[in-house]
N, C-alpha and C positions, 0 to 999 in steps of 0.2 A: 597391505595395511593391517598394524595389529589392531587389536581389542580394546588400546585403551584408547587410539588415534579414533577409532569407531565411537568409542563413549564420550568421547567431548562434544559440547554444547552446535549447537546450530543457532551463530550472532545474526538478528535483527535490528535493524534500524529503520526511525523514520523522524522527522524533525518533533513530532509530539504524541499524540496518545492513537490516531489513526493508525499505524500502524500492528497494534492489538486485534485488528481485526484478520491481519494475517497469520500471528500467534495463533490465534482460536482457530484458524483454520488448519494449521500445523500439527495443533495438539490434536485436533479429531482427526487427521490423515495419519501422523507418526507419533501416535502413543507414547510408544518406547525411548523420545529424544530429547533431549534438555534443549531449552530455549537459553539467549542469552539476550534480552530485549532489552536496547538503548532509545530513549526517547531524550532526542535535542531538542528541548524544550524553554532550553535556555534561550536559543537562538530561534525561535520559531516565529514566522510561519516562514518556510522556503519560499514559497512560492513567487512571492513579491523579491525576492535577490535577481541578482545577478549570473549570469551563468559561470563567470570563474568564483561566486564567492558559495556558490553551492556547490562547485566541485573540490573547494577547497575543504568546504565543511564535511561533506562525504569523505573524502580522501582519511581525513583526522579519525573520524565516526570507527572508517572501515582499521584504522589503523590500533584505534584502542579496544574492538573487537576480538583482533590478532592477537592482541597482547594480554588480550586474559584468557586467549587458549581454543579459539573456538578453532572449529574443523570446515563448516563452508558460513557465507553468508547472503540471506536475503536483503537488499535494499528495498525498503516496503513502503517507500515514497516514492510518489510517480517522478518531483519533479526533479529528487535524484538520480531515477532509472532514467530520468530523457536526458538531462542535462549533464550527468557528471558519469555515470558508469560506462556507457563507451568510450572514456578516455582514461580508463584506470586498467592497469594491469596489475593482477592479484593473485595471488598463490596460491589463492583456494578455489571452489568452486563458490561460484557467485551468480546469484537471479535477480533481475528485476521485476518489474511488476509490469511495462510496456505489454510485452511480447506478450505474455498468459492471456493479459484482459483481451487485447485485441484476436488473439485465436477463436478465445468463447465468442469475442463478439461477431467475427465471421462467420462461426458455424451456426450461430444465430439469428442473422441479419437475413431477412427478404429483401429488400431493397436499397435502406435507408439508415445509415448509422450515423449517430450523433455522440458525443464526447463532449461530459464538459471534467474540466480541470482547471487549476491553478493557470492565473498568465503565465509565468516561465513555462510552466509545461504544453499550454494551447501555444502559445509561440514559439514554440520548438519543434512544434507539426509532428512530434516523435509517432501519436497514435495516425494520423493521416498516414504518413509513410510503409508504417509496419500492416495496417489495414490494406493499400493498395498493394502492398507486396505478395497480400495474401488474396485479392478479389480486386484488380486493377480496375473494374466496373463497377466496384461498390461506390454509390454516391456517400462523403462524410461530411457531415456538418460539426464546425465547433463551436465551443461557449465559455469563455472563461468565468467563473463563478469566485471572485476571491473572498465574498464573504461568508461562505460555506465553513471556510476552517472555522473562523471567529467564533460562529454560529455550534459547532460543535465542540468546541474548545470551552467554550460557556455552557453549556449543558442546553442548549435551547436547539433540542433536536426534532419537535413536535410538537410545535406551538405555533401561532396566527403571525407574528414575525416571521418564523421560516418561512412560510409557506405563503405570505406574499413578497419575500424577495426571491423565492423559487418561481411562482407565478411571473416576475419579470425578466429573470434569469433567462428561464427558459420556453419563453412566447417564442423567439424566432425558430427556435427548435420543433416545436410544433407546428409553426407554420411550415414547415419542411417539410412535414410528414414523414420524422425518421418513426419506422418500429423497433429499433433497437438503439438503447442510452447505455454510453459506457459509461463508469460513476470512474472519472481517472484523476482519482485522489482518496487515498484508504480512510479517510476522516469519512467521507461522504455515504456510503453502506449506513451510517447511524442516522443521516436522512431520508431514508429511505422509505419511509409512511408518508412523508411529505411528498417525497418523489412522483410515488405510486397515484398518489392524490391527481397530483399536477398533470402529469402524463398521462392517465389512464390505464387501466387495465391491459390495453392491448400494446404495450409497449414492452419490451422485455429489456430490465434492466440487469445491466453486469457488472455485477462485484467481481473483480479480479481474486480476491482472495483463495477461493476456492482452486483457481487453475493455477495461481502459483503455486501453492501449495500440493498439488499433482504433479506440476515439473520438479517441484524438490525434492520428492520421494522418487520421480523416474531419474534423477542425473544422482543421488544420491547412491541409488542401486546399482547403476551404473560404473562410477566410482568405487564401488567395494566402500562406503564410506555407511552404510546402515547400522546402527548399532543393532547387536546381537540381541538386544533387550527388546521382548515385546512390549513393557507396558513401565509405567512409574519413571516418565521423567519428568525432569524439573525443568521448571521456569523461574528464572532470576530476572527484577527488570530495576533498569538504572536510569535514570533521569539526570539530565544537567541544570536544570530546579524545581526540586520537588513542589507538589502544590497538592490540597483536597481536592484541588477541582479534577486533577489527573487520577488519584484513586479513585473519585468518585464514578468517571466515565469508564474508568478499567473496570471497576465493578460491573456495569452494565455489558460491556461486550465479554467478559472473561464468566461474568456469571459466579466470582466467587471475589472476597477480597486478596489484597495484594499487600506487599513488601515493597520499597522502596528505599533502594541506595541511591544517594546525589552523588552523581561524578562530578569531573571538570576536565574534559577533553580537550582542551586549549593546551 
């Protein structure tokens, strides 16, 4: 692999601004590596599709990634990593966000792990599966939460609406007694004061962002695909309809303002 195959970007996607929280993880793990962040935003929220029309959306996402040069990509949407990415064959190296959360959250879990995410993704069992593969004994509870995107989409990530439709989201979960809460949906990490609130203290919750972004630098090293550059890369982020409300919550997870180009991936 040359030097300049090394310097091209590393493409991210996720249907809208949730997936910035895996960028932020990115950039503090791999300094040195240009981002290339796609937010389908246009077509947002996955979660409530269908299974062939999220993998059709993926399939396109991942297609106009390739085509502006990138070297691997992260899917940074859970309900693309359950629903569309094990049926995509792709040229480059590619991660979901499945696998990571659910590793953190075995090596976490005492007894009792709970998962909430989008419908298509709790009904795709993707995290029960990948969790039993790793802890056949581990008991999992799920909880589909579809109003969570909304809720951070609109900027109402810590306020008395969240945090009583978190309160009824996640009563059966606590009656469970899980001590460990997967957050499987990257929007959700931005509720996470409300979470905290809900759940308790003694509950450990998992943002997957941090562990994907571990496997990316471990399969990227692996690959001979690192850029040589230790520090000063870039982040481009492209949206399929821009809005304030999207710079506004990138500001919050990114910690600095942003640029935005409008695609049209269709």
């Amino acid at each position: 692999m040359n030097d300049d195959s090394r310097s091209r970007p590393i493409g991210v996607f996720d249907s809208g601004v949730g997936g910035l929280t895996v960028v932020a993880a990115l950039r503090r793990r791999l300094p040195g590596e240009s981002i290339l962040y796609l937010g389908d935003t246009a077509r947002l929220p996955y979660g409530t599709k269908s299974p062939a029309t999220v993998e059709r959306y993926s399939q396109r996402n991942i297609e106009f990634l390739l085509e502006r040069g990138v070297k691997a990509v992260v899917v940074a949407c859970n309900t693309a990593s359950a629903l569309a990415l094990p049926h995509l064959t792709l040229p480059v190296p590619t991660w979901g966000v499945i696998e990571p959360g659910a590793r953190e959250a075995q090596r976490r879990a005492r007894n009792r792990v709970g998962v909430i995410a989008t419908e298509s993704t709790i009904a795709s069992s993707a995290y029960t599966r990948a969790l039993h593969q790793l802890a056949p004994n581990l008991e999992v509870s799920t909880r589909a939460c579809p109003l969570f995107v909304p809720l951070v989409e609109e900027g109402w990530t810590d306020d008395p609406i969240a945090e009583e439709i978190a309160e009824r989201y996640l009563a059966p979960l606590k009656a469970a007694g899980v001590d460990t809460l997967v957050l499987g949906c990257t929007h959700y990490p931005l509720l996470v004061p409300v979470l905290r609130r809900v759940m308790g203290e003694d509950v450990s919750l998992v943002d997957s962002a941090d562990a994907v972004a571990g496997a990316v630098a471990r399969g990227l090293a692996e690959a001979n695909l690192l850029n040589p550059a230790t520090g000063g890369g870039e982040a481009h982020f492209m949206v399929t309809d821009a809005s304030d409300r999207f710079r506004r919550i990138a500001r919050q997870i990114l910690e600095r303002d942003i640029s935005l180009e409008w695609v049209d991936v269709i």
